[in-house]
N, C-alpha and C positions, 0 to 999 in steps of 0.2 A: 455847156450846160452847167447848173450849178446842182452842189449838192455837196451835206456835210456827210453822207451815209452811202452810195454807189460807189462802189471801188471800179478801178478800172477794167476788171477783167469780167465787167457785167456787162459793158456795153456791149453794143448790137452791131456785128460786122455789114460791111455795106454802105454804111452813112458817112462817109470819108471819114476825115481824119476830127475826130472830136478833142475836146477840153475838158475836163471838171471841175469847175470853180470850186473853188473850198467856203469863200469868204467873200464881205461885199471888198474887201481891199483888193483880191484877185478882180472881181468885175472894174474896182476903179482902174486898177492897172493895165484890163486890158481896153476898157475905154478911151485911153492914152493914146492907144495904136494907131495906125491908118486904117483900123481894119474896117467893117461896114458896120450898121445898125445894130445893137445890140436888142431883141425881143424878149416879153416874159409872156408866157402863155399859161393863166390859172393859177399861178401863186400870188394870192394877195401878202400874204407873211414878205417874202420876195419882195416885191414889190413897196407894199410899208420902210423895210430895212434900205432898201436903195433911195428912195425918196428921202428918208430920213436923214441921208447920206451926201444927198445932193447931186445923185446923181439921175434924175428922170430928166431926162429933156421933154420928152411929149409923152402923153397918155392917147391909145387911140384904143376908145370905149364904147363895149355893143351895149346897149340897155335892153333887157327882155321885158315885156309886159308880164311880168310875175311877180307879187309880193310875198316875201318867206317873215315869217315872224322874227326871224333868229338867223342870223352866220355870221361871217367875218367881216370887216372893215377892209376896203382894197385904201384907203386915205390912211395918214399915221395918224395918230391922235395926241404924237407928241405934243407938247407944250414948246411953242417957238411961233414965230410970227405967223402971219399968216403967208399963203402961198397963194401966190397969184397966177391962172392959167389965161390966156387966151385962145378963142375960138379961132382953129383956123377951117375944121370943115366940119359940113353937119351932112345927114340923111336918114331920112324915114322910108322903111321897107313895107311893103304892104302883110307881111304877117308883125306889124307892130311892131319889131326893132330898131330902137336906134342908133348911129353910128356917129360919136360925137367926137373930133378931134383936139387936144388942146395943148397947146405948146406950154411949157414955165415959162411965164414970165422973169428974164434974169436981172 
């Protein structure tokens, strides 16, 4: 998990053996690893910083049929080239969601 503010003696006994990333340098390092896929569930901020970084290989995005006036950007709005995804899977759900897959193009 990441996080500048959870100390380690908050965490929740039972969930094996966890991590707390401090930084997006701890996430590149441990992307390095053998280990498996690394996931972000709900931080766009997250999410921005690691893109930013070059590290997103895929985005895999539910779309809800709701429009909010106002909240956050899950895309950085850096100033740098453009980013290129490709589609690799798509789905429409019958209460209107959809699930769009897209690799970076590297």
């Amino acid at each position: 998990m990441v996080s500048t503010t959870l100390r380690q003696d908050s965490l929740v006994n039972g969930w094996g053996t966890l991590t707390i990333l401090r930084s997006v340098d701890d996430v590149a390092a441990l992307k390095e690893t053998d280990g498996g896929a690394i996931f972000i569930h709900g931080s766009a901020e997250l999410a921005r910083s690691l893109s930013d970084a070059g590290l997103i290989d895929r985005y895999n995005v539910l779309v809800f049929p709701v429009l909010l006036g106002a909240g956050k950007n899950v895309f950085s709005r850096a100033d740098r080239e453009q980013q290129k995804l490709v589609l690799r899977d798509s789905a429409a759900y019958s209460n209107g969601v959809v699930k769009v897959v897209y690799e970076v193009a590297q």
